[in-house]
VEXDREN-2710 file (C-alpha; in Angstrom, 1 decimal):
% VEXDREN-2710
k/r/px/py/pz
1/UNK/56.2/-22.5/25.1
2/UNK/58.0/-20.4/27.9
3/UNK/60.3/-17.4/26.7
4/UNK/63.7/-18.6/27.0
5/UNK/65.2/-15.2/27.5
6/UNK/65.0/-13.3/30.3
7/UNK/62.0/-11.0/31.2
8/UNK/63.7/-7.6/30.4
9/UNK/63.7/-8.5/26.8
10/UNK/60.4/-10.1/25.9
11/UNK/58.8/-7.5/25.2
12/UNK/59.3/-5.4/21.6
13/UNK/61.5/-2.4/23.0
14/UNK/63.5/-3.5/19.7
15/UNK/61.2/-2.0/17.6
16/UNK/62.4/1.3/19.1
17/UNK/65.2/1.1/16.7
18/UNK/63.0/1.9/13.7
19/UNK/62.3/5.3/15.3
20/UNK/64.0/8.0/13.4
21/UNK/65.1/10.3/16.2
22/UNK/66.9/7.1/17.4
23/UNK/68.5/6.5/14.4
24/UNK/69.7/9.9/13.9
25/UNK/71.2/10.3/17.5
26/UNK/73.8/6.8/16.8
27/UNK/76.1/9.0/15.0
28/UNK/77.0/10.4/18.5
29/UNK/77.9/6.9/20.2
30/UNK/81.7/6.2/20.5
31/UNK/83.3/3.6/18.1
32/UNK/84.5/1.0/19.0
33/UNK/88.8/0.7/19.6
34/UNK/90.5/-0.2/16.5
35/UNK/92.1/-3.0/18.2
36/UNK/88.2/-4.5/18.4
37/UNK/89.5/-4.9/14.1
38/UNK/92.4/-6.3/14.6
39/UNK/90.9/-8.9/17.1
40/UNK/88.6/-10.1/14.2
41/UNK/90.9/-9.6/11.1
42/UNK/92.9/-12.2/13.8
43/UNK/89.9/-14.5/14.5
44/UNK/89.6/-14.7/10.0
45/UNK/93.1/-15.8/9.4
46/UNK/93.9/-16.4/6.3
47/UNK/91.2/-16.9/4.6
48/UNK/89.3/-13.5/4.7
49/UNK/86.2/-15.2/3.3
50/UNK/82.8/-13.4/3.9
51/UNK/81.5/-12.2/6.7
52/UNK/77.6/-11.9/8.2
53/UNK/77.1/-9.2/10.4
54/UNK/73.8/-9.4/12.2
55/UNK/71.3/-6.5/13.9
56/UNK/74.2/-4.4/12.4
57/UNK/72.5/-0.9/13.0
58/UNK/74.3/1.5/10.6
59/UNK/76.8/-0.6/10.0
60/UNK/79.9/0.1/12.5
61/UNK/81.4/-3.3/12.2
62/UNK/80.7/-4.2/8.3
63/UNK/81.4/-1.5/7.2
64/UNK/84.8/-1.6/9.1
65/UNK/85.8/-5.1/8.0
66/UNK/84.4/-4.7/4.3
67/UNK/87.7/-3.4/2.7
68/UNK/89.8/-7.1/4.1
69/UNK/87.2/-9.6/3.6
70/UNK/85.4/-11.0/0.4
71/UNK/82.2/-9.8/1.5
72/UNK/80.1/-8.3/4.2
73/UNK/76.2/-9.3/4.4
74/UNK/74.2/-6.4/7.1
75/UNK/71.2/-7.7/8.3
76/UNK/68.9/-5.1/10.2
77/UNK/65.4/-5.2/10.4
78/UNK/65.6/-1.2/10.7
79/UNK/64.9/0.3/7.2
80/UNK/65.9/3.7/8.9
81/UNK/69.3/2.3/9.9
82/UNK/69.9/0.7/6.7
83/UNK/68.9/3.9/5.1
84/UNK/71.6/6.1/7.5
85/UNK/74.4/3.7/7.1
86/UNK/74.2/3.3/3.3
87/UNK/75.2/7.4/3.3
88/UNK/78.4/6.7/5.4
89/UNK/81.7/5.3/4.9
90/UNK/82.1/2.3/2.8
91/UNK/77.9/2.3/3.0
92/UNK/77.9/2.1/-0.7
93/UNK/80.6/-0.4/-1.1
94/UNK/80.4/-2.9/-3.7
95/UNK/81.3/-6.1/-1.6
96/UNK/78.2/-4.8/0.8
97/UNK/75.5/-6.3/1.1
98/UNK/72.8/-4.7/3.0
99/UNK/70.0/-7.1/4.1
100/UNK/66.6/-5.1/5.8
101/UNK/64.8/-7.7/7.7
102/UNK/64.8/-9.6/11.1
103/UNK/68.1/-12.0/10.9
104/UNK/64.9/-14.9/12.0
105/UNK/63.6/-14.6/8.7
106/UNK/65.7/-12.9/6.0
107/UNK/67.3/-15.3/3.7
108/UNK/70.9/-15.2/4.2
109/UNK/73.7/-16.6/1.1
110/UNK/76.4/-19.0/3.2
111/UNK/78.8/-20.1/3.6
112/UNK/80.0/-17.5/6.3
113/UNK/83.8/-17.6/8.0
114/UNK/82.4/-15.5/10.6
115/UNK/79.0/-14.0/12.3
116/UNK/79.4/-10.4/14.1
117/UNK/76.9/-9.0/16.6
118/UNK/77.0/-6.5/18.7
119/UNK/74.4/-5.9/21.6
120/UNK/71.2/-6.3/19.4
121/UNK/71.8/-9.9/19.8
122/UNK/69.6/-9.1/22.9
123/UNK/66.2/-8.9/20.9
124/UNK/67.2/-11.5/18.8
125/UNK/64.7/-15.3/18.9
126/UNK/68.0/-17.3/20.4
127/UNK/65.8/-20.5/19.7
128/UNK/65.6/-19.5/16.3
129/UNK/69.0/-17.5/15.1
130/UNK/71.7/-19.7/16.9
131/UNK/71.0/-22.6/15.1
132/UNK/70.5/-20.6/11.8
133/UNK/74.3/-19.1/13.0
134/UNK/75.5/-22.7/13.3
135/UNK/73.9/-23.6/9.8
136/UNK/75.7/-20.9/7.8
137/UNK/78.9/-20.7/9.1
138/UNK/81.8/-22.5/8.3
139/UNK/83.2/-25.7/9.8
140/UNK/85.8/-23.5/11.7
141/UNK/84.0/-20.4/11.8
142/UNK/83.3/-18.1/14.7
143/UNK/80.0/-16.1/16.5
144/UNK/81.6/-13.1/17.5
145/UNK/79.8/-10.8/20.0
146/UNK/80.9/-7.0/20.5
147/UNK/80.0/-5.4/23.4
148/UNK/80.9/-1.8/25.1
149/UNK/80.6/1.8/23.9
150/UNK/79.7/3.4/27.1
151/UNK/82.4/5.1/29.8
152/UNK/83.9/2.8/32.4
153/UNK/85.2/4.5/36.0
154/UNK/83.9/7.9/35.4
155/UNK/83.4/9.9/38.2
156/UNK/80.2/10.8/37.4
157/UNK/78.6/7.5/37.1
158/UNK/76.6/6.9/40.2
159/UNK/74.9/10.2/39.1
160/UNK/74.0/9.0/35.7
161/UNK/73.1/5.8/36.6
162/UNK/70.2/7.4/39.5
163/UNK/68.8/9.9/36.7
164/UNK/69.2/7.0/33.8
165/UNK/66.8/4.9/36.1
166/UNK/64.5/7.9/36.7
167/UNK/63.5/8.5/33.4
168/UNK/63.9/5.3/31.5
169/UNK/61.2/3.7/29.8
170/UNK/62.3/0.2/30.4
171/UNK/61.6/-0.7/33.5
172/UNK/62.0/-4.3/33.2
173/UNK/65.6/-3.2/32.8
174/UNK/68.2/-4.9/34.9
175/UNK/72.1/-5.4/34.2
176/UNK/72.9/-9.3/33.0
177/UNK/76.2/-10.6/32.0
178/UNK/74.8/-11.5/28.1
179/UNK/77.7/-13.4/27.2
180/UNK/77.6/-15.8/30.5
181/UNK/73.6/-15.8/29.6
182/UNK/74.0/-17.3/26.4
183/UNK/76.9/-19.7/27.6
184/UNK/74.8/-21.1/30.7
185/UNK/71.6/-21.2/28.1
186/UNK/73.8/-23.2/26.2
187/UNK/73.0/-20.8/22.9
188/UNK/77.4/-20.9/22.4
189/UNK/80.5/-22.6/23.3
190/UNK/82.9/-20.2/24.5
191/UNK/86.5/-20.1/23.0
192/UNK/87.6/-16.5/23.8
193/UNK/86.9/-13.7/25.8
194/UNK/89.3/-10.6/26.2
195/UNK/88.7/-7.3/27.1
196/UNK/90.4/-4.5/24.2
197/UNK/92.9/-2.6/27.0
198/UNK/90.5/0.9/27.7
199/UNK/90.9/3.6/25.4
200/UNK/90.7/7.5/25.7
201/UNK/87.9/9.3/24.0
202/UNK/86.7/12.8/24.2
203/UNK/83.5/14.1/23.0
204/UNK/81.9/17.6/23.2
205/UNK/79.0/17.8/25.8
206/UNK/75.8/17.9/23.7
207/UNK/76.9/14.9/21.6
208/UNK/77.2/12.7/24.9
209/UNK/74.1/13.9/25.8
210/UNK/72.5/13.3/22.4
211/UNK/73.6/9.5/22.6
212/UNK/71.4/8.6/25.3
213/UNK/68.7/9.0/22.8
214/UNK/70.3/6.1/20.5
215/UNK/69.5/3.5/23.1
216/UNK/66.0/2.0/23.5
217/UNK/65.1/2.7/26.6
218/UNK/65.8/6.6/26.0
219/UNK/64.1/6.9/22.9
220/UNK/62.8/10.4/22.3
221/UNK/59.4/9.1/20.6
222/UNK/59.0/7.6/24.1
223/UNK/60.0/9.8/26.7
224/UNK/58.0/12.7/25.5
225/UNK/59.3/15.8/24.8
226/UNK/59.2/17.2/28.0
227/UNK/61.3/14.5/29.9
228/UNK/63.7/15.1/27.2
229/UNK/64.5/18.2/27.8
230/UNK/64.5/16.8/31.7
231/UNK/66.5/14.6/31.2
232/UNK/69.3/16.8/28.7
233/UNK/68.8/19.5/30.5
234/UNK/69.9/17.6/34.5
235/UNK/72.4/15.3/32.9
236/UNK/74.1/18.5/31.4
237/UNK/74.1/19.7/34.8
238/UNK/75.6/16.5/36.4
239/UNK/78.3/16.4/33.4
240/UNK/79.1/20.4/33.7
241/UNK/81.7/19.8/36.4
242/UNK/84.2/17.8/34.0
243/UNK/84.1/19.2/30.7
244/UNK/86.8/21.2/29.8
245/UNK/87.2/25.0/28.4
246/UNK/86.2/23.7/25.3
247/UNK/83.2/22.0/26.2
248/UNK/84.3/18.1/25.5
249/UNK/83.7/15.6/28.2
250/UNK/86.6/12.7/28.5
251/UNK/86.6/9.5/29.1
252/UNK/87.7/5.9/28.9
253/UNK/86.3/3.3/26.9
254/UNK/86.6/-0.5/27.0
255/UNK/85.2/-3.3/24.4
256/UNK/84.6/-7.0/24.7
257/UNK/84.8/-9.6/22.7
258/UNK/84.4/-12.4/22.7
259/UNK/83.9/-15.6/20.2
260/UNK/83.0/-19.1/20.1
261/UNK/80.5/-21.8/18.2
262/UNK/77.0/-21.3/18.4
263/UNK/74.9/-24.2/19.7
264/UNK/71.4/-25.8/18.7
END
């Protein structure tokens, strides 16, 4: 049957995301705006019933939402980031459910008010999970995709963006409107869209640095230690001009999200 996702993810860069170094370096990627909360607190209403959050990493959005809903199921494939997020905030909570597993195959306990995901919904089957979204959520629940955690109009982008290409290990890699991709794939019916109003955050150098290593296609296991330190060592260099006394790098963040009904 022909892959119904586009070339840049059939291959298994997902399974990256076991990879311990990877793991380890996700503590250093911005959170998302707390307003990105509010916007799904909103979406819930009244009701507040449970909530399944899919390919959830460490847990960034259940473990967010777990203290005003019934109950949060995590579904991550990644042992390793199951492992890490159960040792952080509200990790251990006791309306928490942490599911290890590929969201494809895990069995999951609806009925669900809402399903979260944030850009893991990439590697995802979409033949498979959207209709198993559709199955367990309620009659007026929501998919809610999460997207954005990296700077927008920073001076230095252009920059990163050249040495990011020169030493990525995904070279099918190409930048794709995902939300528009699902929509004209007809995988969901869009209801809402907005973009959270950009935020200031300020980080110190090293940690920016270090959070290149959470994504996939920067994976230490895969780069090799010498492009690595490459890689640090030039990005450093580009970034030196714009930290300040202190060493912090600052910057602006915007989130998207955006919700609708998943489709068969």
């Amino acid at each position: 049957m022909q892959n119904t996702k586009p070339r840049q993810y059939w291959e298994d860069y997902a399974s990256r995301f076991k990879n311990r170094s990877l793991v380890e370096a996700y503590e250093f990627r911005p959170p998302y705006p707390e307003e990105t909360y509010k916007i799904l607190l909103s979406l819930l209403g009244e009701s507040r019933g449970r909530v399944l959050d899919v390919g959830c990493g460490t847990g960034k959005i259940a473990r967010s939402l777990v203290n005003h809903v019934d109950g949060v199921d995590a579904v991550d494939f990644s042992q390793e980031m199951i492992r890490v997020g159960k040792l952080l905030s509200n990790g251990n909570h006791p309306n928490l459910r942490w599911i290890n597993g590929r969201v494809e195959d895990v069995q999951l306990y609806p009925p669900y008010c809402m399903v979260t995901a944030g850009a893991s919904i990439h590697w995802m089957e979409w033949d498979v999970v959207f209709p198993k979204f559709e199955d367990v959520l309620t009659t007026d629940g929501y998919l809610v995709i999460i997207n954005g955690d990296r700077p927008i109009g920073a001076p230095w982008h252009d920059a990163e963006l050249s040495l990011i290409r020169k030493y990525s290990t995904h070279k099918h890699y190409k930048q794709i409107d995902l939300v528009q991709e699902l929509a004209d794939r007809r995988h969901i019916h869009l209801i809402g869209d907005k973009r959270i109003k950009p935020v200031n955050f300020s980080q110190p150098l090293t940690d920016y640095v270090q959070s290149f290593h959470s994504r996939q296609s920067m994976s230490k296991e895969d780069m090799g230690e010498e492009n690595v330190r490459n890689f640090d060592a030039k990005l450093s260099q580009i970034l030196s001009n714009f930290v300040d006394t202190d060493g912090f790098l600052s910057f602006q963040l915007e989130t998207r999200v955006t919700w609708g009904r998943p489709l068969r």
